[in-house]
N, C-alpha and C positions, 0 to 999 in steps of 0.2 A: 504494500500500500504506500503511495507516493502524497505526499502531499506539499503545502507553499504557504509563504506569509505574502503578502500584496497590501500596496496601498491602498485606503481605501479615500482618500482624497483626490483622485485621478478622476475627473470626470471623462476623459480618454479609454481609460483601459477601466472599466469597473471590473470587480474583483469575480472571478469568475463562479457560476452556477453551473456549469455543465458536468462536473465531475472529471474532467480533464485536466491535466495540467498545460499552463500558460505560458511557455518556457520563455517566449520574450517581456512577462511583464515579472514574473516571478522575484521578489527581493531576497527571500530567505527561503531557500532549499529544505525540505525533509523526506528522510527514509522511515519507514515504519517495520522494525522484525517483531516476530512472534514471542522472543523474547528466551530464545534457547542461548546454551553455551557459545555454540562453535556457530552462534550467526555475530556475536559481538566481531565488527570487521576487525577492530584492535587488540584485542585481545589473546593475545601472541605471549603464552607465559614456557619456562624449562623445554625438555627435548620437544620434537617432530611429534603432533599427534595426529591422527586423522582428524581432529575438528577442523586443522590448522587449512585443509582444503577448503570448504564451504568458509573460513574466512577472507583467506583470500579472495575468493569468488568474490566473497558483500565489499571488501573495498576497491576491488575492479568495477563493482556497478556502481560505488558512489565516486570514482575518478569519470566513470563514466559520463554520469548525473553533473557533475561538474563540467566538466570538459563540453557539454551540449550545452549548457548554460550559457558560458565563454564565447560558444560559438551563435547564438541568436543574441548576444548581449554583448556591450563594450563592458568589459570589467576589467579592474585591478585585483580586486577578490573575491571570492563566494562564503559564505559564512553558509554552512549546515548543517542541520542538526540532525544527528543520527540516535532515533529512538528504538531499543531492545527491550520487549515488555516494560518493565516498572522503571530502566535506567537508563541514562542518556548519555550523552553525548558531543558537546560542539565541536565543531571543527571550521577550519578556516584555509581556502582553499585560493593559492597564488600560483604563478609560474612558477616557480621556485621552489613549491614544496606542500605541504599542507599541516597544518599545528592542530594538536588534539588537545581537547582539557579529560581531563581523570574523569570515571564514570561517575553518574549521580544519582540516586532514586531522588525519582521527583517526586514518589510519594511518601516517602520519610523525609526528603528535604525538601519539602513544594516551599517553603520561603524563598532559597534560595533559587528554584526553576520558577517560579513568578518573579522574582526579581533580575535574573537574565532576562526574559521575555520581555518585561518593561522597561529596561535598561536596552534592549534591540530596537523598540518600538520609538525609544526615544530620539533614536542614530540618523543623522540623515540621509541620503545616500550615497554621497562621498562617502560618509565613515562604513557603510556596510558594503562598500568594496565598487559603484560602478562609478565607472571613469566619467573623470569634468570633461573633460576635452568631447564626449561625446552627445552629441543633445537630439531626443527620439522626435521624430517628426511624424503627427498625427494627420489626419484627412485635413481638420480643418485648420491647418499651417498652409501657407499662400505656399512654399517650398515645396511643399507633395503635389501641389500641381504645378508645378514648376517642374518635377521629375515627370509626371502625367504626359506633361508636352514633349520634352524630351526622349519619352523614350519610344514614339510615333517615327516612319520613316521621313528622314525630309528630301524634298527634292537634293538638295547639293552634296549627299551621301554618296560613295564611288564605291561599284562595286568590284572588290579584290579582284574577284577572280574572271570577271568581264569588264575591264574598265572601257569608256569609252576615249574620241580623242581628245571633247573638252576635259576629261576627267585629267589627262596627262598636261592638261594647258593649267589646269588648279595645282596640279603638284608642281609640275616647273616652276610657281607664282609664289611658293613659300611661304603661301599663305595654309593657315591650319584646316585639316582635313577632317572625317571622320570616314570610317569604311562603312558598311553594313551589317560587319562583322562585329565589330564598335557596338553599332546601335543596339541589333540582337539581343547581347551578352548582357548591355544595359537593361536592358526588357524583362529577359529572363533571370534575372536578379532581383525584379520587384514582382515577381509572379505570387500568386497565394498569401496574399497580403502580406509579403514578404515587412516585418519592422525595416522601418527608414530612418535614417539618422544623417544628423549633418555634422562631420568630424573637422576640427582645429587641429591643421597638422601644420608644423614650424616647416620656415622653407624660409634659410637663411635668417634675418632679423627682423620680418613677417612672421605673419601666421595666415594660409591659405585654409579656405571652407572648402571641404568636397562632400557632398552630397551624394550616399551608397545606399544600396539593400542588402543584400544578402548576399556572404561574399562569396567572388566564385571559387577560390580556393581559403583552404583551411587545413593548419594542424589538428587532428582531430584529439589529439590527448590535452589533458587538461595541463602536466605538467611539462614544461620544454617550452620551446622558444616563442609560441605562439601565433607563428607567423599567421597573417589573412589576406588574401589577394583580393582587390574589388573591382567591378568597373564601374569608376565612380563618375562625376559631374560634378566641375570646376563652377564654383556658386559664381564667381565673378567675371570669369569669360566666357561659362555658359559651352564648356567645352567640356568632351568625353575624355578621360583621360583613366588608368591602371593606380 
């Protein structure tokens, strides 16, 4: 059983009914076990036993749960909480690694697990891990239709692999291009209501806005470099660009 914290001040994303998880709106991650031994994913004590299999497995599926997070969301971190019957868990999940706190019965210690919980609720979202530099763009942002237009064919588009002769007379001109190839990639990046964001990346002693969906590459493990490849759109020139 999977479950999520969500804000519930988003008039954009309200906090979901459907019994699904929301993985692009989701703030705080949860696992739910049944609350046996050898499902605590950490719990890794003396020699090799067989539990030590099916724990492995449970923190394969919460790097998982992370790592898909990462990937519909700009983050610095994931904070999750992993619950084994009566005891818990946080965890805090970076490139770089993931930090556990010692296990808790939340029903012999429910102070202290209401007190996390209100102490999470009070966080903003910088501090529970998603990245400034990134800001989610909903329908009703003039930006989403600004991507809307863009990702339409336009006449002065050249096509790669049949270019015409004015096509050759716009590349000799040095002036900026885009292929159809281009466009596509853009398109199919915002398919299925793909989350849209418009990202502040440094470029020299600027900072340029590019305008992405859903990138089209991606390291899919949570921990390691992170790299994401987009085809995004240049807020200020209004240009397709990687």
């Amino acid at each position: 059983v999977d479950g999520a914290f969500y804000r519930t001040d988003n008039p954009h994303a309200p906090v979901p009914e459907d019994g699904t998880p929301h993985t692009a709106d989701q703030i705080v991650v949860v696992e739910f076990k049944r609350g046996e031994t050898d499902s605590d994913a950490f719990n890794d004590y003396g020699e090799p036993c067989p539990e030590a299999v099916k724990r492995t497995d449970a923190r394969g599926q919460l790097a998982t749960y992370a790592g898909k997070t990462f990937a519909f969301q700009h983050r610095l971190a994931l904070f999750l909480l992993f619950v084994n019957g009566t005891e818990c868990r946080l965890t805090r999940w970076d490139r770089s690694g993931v930090v556990i706190t010692v296990v808790l019965d939340y029903c012999k210690e429910w102070k202290t697990f209401c007190e996390i919980l209100w102490r999470m609720s009070q966080c903003s979202d910088e501090q529970l891990g998603l990245d400034p530099t990134a800001r989610r763009i909903y329908p009703t942002d003039p930006l989403y239709q600004v991507m809307d237009e863009e990702m339409k064919d336009h006449e002065s588009d050249i096509d790669h692999d049949n270019p015409t002769p004015s096509d050759f007379d716009k590349l000799a001109s040095g002036e900026p291009v885009v292929y159809t190839y281009m466009r596509k990639m853009f398109r199919t990046s915002l398919r299925d209501d793909a989350p849209r964001y418009v990202l502040d990346v440094p470029y020299g002693n600027e900072t340029r806005q590019y305008l992405v969906g859903r990138p089209v590459f991606i390291t899919q493990e949570a921990i390691g470099r992170g790299t994401l490849g987009f085809a995004a759109l240049d807020r200020e020139k209004r240009q397709l660009a990687w």
